[in-house]
N, C-alpha and C positions, 0 to 999 in steps of 0.2 A: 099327169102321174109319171114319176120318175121311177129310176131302179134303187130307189131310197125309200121310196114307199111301198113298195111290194116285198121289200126284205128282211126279214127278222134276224137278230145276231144270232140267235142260234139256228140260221140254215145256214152257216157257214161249213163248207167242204174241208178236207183236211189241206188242198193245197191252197186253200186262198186266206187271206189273211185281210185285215182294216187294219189302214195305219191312218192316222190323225193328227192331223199336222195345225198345229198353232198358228193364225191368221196375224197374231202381233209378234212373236219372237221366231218364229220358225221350227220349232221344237216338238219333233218324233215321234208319239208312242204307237208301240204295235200290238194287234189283239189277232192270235191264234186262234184254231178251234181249242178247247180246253182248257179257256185260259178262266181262273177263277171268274173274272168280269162279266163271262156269258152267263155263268150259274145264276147268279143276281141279276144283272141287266137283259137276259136272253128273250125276254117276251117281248123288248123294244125294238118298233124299226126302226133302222139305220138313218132315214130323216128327224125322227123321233131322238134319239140319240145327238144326232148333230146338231139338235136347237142346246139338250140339256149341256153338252163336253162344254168343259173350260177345260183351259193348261192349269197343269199340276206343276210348274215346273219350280223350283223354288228360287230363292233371288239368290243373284252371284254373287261374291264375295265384293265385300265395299257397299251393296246396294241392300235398302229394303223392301222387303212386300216381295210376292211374287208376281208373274206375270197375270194370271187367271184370264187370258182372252180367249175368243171365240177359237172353237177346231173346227176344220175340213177333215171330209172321210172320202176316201179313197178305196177303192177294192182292188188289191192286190193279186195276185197268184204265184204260184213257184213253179207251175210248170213249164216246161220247154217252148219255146215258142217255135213252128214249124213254119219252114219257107213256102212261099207260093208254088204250086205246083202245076197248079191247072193255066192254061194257057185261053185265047182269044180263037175260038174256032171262026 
């Protein structure tokens, strides 16, 4: 059991965030607390999630079709990251 299956998109905090990154083109999207997509998808866990995502991304200019591959999720945060403090007694 992973932290992908213990997690629903709507226990997301306000500083942490899921970005989803495209396993064939490399292409970004990021999902905040509030973002319309939890309204609708919120009851899903995040391994759950990660089977259904494809890329939305649409084709470049000169090319057709979009990409539609598999996404990776990643759990992000915006908080401050703090230095080690405690030492080796």
């Amino acid at each position: 059991m992973s932290w992908k299956s213990t997690l629903q998109l709507s226990d997301l905090s306000s500083p942490e965030r899921i970005e989803m990154i495209c396993s064939g083109c490399g292409h970004v999207t990021k999902i905040h607390p509030g973002d319309p997509l939890i309204d609708q998808y919120g009851h899903l866990y995040l391994d759950e999630l990660e089977a259904r995502a494809r890329c939305r991304r649409t084709a470049l200019k000169g090319k057709t079709g979009g990409c539609s591959g598999p996404m990776r999720l990643l759990l992000c945060s915006d908080e401050e990251t703090h230095a080690f403090q405690a030492g080796i007694a």
